[in-house]
C-alpha positions in Angstrom: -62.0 -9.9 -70.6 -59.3 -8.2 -73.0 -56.4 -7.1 -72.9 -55.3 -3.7 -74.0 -55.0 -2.6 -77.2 -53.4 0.6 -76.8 -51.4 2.4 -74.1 -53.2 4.7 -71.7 -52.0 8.1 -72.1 -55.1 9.7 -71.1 -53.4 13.0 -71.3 -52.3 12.8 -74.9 -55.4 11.1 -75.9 -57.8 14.0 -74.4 -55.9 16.0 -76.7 -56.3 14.4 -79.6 -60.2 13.1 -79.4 -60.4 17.2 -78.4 -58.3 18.4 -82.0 -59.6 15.6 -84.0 -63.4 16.5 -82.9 -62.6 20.2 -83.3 -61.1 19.8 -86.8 -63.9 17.7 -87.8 -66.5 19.9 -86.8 -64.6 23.4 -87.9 -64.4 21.8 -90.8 -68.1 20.1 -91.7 -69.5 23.8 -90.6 -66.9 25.6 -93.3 -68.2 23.5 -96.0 -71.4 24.3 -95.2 -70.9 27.7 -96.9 -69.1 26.4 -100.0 -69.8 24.0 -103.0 -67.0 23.6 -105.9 -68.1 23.7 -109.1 -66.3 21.0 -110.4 -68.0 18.3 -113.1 -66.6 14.9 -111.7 -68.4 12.8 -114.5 -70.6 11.3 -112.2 -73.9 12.1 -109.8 -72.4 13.5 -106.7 -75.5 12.8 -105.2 -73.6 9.1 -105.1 -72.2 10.2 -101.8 -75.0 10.9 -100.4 -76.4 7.1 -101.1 -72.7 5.7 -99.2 -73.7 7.9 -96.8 -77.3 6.3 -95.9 -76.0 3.0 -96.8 -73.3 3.3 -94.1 -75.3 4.7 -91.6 -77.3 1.9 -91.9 -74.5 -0.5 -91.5 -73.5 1.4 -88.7 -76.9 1.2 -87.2 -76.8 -2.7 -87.8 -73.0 -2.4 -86.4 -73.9 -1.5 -83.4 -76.7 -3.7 -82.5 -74.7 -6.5 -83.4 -72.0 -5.5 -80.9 -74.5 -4.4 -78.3 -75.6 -7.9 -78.5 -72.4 -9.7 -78.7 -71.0 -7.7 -75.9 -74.6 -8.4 -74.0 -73.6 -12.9 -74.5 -70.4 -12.0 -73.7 -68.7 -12.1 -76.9 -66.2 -9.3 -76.4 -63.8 -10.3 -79.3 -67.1 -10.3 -81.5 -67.9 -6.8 -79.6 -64.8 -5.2 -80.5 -64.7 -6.0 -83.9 -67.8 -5.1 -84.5 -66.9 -1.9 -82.9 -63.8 -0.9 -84.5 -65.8 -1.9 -88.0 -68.6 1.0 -87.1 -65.6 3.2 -86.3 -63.8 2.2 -89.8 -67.1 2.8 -91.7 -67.5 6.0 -89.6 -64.4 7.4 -91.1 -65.4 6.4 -94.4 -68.6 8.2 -93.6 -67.3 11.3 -93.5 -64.8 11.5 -96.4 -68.3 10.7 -98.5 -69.9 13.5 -96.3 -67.4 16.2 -96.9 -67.1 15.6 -100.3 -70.7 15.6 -101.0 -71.1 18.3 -98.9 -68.3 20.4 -101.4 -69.5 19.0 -104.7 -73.1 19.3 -104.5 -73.9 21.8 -101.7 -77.6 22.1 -100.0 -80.6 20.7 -101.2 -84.2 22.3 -99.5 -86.6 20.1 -98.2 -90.0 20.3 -100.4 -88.3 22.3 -103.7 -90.1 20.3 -106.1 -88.8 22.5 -109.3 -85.1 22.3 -108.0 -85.1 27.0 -107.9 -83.8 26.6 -104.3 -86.9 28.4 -103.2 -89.4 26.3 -101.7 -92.5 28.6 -101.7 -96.2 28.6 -100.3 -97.5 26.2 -102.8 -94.2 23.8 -102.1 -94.6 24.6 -98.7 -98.3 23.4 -98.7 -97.6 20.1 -100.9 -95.1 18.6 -98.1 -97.3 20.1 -95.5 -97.2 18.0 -92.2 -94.0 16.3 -93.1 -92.2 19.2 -93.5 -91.8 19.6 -89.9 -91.3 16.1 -89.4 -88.0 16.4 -91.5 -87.1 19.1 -89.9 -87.3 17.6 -86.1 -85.8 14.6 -87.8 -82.8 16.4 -89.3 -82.0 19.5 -86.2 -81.8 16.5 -84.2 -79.6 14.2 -86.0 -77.3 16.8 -87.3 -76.8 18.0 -83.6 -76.3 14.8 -81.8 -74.1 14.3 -84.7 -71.6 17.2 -83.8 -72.0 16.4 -80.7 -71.5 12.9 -80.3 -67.6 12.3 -82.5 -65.7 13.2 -78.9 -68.3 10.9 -76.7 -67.6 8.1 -79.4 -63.9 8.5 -79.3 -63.4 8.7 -75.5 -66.1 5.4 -75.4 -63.3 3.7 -78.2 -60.3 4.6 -76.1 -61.8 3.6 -72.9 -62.3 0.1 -73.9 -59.0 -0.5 -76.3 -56.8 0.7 -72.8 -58.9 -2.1 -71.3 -60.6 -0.1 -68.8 -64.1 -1.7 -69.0 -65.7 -0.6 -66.0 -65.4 3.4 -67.5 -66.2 2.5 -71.2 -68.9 0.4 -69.9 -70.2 3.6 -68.3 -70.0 5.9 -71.0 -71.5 3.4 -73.2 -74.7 3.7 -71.6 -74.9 7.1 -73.1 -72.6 6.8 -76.1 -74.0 4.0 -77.6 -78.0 5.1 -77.6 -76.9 8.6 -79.2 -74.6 7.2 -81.8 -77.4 5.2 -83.0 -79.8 7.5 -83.5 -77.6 9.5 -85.4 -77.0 6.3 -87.4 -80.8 5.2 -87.8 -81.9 8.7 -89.1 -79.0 9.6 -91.5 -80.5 7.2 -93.9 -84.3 8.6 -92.8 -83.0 12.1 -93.6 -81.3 10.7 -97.1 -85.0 9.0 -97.9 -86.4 11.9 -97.5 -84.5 14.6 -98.9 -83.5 12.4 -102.1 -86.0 13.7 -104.4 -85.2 17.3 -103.7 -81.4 16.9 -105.2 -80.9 18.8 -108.3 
């Protein structure tokens, strides 16, 4: 096994997975409600490519580490790990700032009015509802899930392995399904960006 990579303080580090995740998710839903407009000189819809692009790395990430920590590879493991948490971060810089510089797209608004009406409505049919199970689910596992993922990261870096090992089993399942259906959600919202 490893050693430690951090000292256990879980006092002090309860308080900051709680602040950090609070932040984060104050923050995401305050955006929600406003878009800057600012002209960057580029499609801001670029962010929203990084985004699927790295929640498909993530998604390979953590497969890759479920699988080297399943041979016993636990250097491999961790790595791999702390990578999906580096690409995490990275994740939501590109999220907040698309999020602030191109604000909401709707799902089947084939002239871009940011109405999607009957005949819209009836174009999509079926799959309409199919983005929308797709998408209520992945963004609340995804505000859900930062605190599980932090408290799984600390567990392991203090070396206890039996209690990240535990949390893991439910940490791990949930963090990739937010991975694997970021980029479905991007697919399939894509050609509704203005």
């Amino acid at each position: 096994m490893l050693q430690a990579s951090i000292q256990k303080n879980d006092k002090k580090a309860g308080w900051l997975i709680g602040i950090f995740s609070f932040v984060v998710f104050a923050v995401v839903v305050a955006l929600g409600k406003v878009k800057l407009d600012v002209q960057l000189g580029f499609d801001v819809h670029v962010f929203a490519l990084f985004n699927a692009v790295v929640n498909a790395l993530v998604a390979m990430l953590l497969i890759a580490a479920l699988v080297a920590v399943k041979k016993g590879k636990y250097i491999a493991h961790k790595q791999l790990m702390v990578t999906a948490l580096v690409l995490s971060v990275a994740f939501l810089v590109s999220y907040i700032s698309h999020k602030l510089f191109a604000g909401e797209a709707r799902f089947g608004d084939a002239n871009h009015d940011g109405i999607v009406d009957e005949v819209e409505k009836a174009a999509v049919g079926g799959l309409r509802l199919f983005y929308f199970i797709i998408l209520s689910t992945h963004i609340f596992l995804a505000a859900i899930i930062l605190p599980f993922i932090l408290f799984t990261a600390y567990r392991g870096l203090t070396a206890e392995f039996g209690a990240h090992k535990k949390i893991a089993r439910y940490t791990w399942p949930l963090w990739f399904y937010v991975a694997l259906t970021g980029p479905i959600v991007y697919i399939m919202i894509s050609p509704y960006y203005c």
